[in-house]
N, C-alpha and C positions, 0 to 999 in steps of 0.2 A: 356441362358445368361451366366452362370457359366462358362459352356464348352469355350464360346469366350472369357470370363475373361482368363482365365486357360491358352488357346492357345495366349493370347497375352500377358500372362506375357510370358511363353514361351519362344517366338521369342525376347522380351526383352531382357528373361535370357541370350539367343546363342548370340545374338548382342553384350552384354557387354564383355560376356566372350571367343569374337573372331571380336573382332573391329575392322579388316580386310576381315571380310564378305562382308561386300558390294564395300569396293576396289577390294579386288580379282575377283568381277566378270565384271571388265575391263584387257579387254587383257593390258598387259603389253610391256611399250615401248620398241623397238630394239633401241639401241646404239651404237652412229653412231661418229665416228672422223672424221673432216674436218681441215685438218691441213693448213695454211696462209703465207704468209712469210711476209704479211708488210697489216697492215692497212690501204687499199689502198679506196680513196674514192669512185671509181669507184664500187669498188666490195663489199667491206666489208658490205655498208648499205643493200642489198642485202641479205646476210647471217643473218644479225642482225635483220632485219625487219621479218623475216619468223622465226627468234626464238623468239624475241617479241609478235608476234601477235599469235602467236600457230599453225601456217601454218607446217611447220615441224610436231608437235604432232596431229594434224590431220590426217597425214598420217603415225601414229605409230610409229615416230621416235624423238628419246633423242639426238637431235643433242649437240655434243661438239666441241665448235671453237676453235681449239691450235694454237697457234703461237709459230712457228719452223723456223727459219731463212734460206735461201734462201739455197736450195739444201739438205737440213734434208728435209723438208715437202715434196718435190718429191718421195726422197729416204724410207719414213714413207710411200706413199701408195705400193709403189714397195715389200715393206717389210709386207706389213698387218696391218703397226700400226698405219695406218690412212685409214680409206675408201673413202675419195675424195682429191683431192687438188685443186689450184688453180691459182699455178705459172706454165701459159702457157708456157712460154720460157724454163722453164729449164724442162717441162714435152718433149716437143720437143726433148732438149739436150740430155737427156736420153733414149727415143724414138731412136736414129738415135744411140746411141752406144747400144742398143739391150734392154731396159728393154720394158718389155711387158704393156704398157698403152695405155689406149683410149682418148679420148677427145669424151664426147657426151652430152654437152648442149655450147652455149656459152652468157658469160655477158655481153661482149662490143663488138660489131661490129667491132671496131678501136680501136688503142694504144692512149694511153694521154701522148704523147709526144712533147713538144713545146721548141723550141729555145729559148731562151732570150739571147736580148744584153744587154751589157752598152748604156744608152742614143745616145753616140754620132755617136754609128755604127748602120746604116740603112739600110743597104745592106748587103746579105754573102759575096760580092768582099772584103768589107773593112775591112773585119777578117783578111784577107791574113798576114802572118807572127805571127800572134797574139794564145794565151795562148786559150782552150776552154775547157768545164768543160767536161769528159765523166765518159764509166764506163769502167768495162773488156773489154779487147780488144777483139773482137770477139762475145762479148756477144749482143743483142736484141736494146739493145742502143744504144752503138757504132754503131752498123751495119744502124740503122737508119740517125744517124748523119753524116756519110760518105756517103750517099745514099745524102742526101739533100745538102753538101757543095757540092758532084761534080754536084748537079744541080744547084749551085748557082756559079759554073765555076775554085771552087778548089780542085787541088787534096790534100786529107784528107793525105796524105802519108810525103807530100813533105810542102803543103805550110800555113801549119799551127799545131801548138801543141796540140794534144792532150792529158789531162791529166786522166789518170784515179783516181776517186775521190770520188770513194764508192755510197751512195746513194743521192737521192734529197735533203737532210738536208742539206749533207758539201756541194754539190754543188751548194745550195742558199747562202751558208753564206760564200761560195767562192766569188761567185758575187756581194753581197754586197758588202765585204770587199775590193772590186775592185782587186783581184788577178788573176781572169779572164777577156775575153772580152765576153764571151758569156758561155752560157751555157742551155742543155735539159736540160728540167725543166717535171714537173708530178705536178698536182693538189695535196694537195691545193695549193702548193709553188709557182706553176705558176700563180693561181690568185695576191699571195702576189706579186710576181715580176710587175705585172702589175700594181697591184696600187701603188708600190714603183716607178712607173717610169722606170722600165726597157721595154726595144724596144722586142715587139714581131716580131721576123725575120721569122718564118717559123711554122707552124705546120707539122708533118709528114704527117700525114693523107693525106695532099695534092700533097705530093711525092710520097712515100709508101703506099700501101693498104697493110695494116694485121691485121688481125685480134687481140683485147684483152682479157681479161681474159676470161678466160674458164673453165669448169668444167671438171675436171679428174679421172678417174679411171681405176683400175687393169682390165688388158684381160679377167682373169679367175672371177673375179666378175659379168662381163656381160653375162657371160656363166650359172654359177652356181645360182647367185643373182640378177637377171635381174631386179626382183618387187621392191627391194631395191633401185636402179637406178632408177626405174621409179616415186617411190615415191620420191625421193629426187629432182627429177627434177618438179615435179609436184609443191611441196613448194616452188621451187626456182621460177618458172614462178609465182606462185601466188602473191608471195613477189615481183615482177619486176613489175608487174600487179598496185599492192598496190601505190606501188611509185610514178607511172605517174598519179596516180590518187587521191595523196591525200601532196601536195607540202609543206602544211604550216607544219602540223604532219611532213614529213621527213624533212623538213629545221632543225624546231627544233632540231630531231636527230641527225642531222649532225652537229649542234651545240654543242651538246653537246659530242655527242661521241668520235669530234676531235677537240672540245675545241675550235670553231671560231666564231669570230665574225658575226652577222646577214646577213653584206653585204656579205662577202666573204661565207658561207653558203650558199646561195644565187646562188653566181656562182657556186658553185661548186655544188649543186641542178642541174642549167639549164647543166651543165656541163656531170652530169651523165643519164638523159632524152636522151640529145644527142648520148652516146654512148652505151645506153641500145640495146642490142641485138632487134630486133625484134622475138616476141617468140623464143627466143634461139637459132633462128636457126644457124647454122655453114654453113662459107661460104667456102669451101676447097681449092679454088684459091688464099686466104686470107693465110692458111694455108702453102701451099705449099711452097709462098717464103720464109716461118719463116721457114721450114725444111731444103728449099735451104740455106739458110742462115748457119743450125746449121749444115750442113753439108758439106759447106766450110769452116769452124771455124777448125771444126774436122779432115778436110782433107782426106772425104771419095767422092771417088770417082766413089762409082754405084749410076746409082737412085733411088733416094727412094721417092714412091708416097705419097702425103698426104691423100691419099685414106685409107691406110695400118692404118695410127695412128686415123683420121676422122670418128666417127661411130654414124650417128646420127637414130639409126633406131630404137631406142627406146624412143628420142624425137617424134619422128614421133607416135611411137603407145600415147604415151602421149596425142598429139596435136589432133588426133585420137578420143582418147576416150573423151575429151570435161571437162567442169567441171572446168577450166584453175579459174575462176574469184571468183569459190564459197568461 
């Protein structure tokens, strides 16, 4: 009896005077950067659901979500000081002038990009001459928007303005303020335009097949730190997983994360269901014309496959090994 006394003052004494005993004997998490460029609803709940719920820390990883404005968070995984990204468009861009990145999960099957008019235009014919919201010339948007006027019978060149107008913010509060006749619009803005009475003229999706956000990383990461990828991507499906399966809980998130009202939540819920990837997978045909695109922007003229940047064969051993829902 003494002896057990003895031995459990003991382990007492070593407990107190090393209160990191029993932490230290969990492996300690890897530290992981996923840098953003915009709060996007499509993708962000995504991210944020899998560090809420400890999806991420289940598979060993301290994930940290920065927000780095558009062309720093590319240029941060290119550089090391991020280990994923998640602006498909300018990961492409920079793909096609030579930086070494993969694309190997993806979030949205399709872009959330929707036209909005002013009320009294109901047709793209009746843009003709008229003021229309874009972005960079060249850039993922514009390219879609010109894609849709000449299927709606004008050329973007000649018979209508294009202004370029930064992001979805100014160019909602362009079209309110009636400075435009139209204007792409991106969730939530395009729910608001909708219940404010502006004319939904076109979704791209129904011109354009390309693919949306997507998850990124360096060449030499899938080489050297494959497991790394695979856990990230592992969290990321479970988080996708979560989503479709739990509407009231992410409403609420999305409530509160982007500060909206329950209706408009709502949509933008059934909004992101709709464009959830099907387990991640990448579709390259989707991809391709976003290459073709960034590289008539650029004005290069060999081909370049989307085969070279599209690497999905570590979602694959993921999808593989099973486990997707625990």
């Amino acid at each position: 009896m003494t002896k057990r006394i003895l031995s459990s003052l003991l382990v007492l004494f070593f407990i107190l005077i090393c209160p990191n005993f029993a932490v230290a004997q969990e492996p300690a998490l890897q530290n992981v950067v996923v840098s953003y460029p915009s709060k996007s609803i499509t993708s962000f709940p995504i991210l944020e659901t899998a560090r809420q719920k400890g999806f991420f820390q289940q598979q060993g990883l301290n994930v940290n979500l920065v927000y780095m404005r558009g062309g720093l968070d590319i240029k941060a995984v290119v550089t090391g000081d991020a280990d994923f990204g998640t602006a498909t468009t300018t990961a492409i861009t920079a793909f096609i002038a030579g930086a070494p990145l993969r694309i190997v999960c993806s979030y949205n099957s399709h872009v959330d990009q929707v036209l909005y008019s002013q009320p009294k235009y109901r047709t793209i014919a009746q843009l003709k001459g008229l003021a229309i919201g874009s972005v960079n010339p060249g850039g993922l948007v514009d390219m879609l928007l010109r894609r849709v006027l000449l299927a709606g019978g004008l050329n973007p060149g000649r018979d209508v303005v294009l202004l370029g107008m930064g992001g979805t913010p100014e160019r909602y509060t362009a079209l309110k303020a009636g400075n435009i006749a139209a204007s792409m619009l991106s969730s939530p803005h395009s729910f608001r335009a909708e219940k404010d009475g502006f004319y939904k003229l076109a979704a791209t999706r129904d011109y354009v097949d390309v693919s949306g956000t997507a998850v990124v990383a360096h060449a030499d990461r899938m080489k050297k730190q494959p497991e790394i990828i695979k856990k990230f991507i592992r969290a990321s499906l479970r988080s996708m997983a979560y989503l479709r399966e739990n509407k009231s809980e992410t409403t609420q998130m999305i409530m509160r994360e982007f500060a909206m009202d329950h209706e408009i939540a709502t949509m933008a819920y059934n909004q992101l269901l709709d464009l959830l990837s099907p387990e991640g997978r990448l579709r390259p045909d989707a991809f391709q014309l976003m290459v073709d695109f960034a590289r008539a922007a650029q004005k290069v003229e060999r081909p370049i496959s989307a085969a070279q940047l599209v690497d999905g064969s570590l979602l694959d051993e993921v999808l593989r090994e099973g486990g997707i829902r625990r």
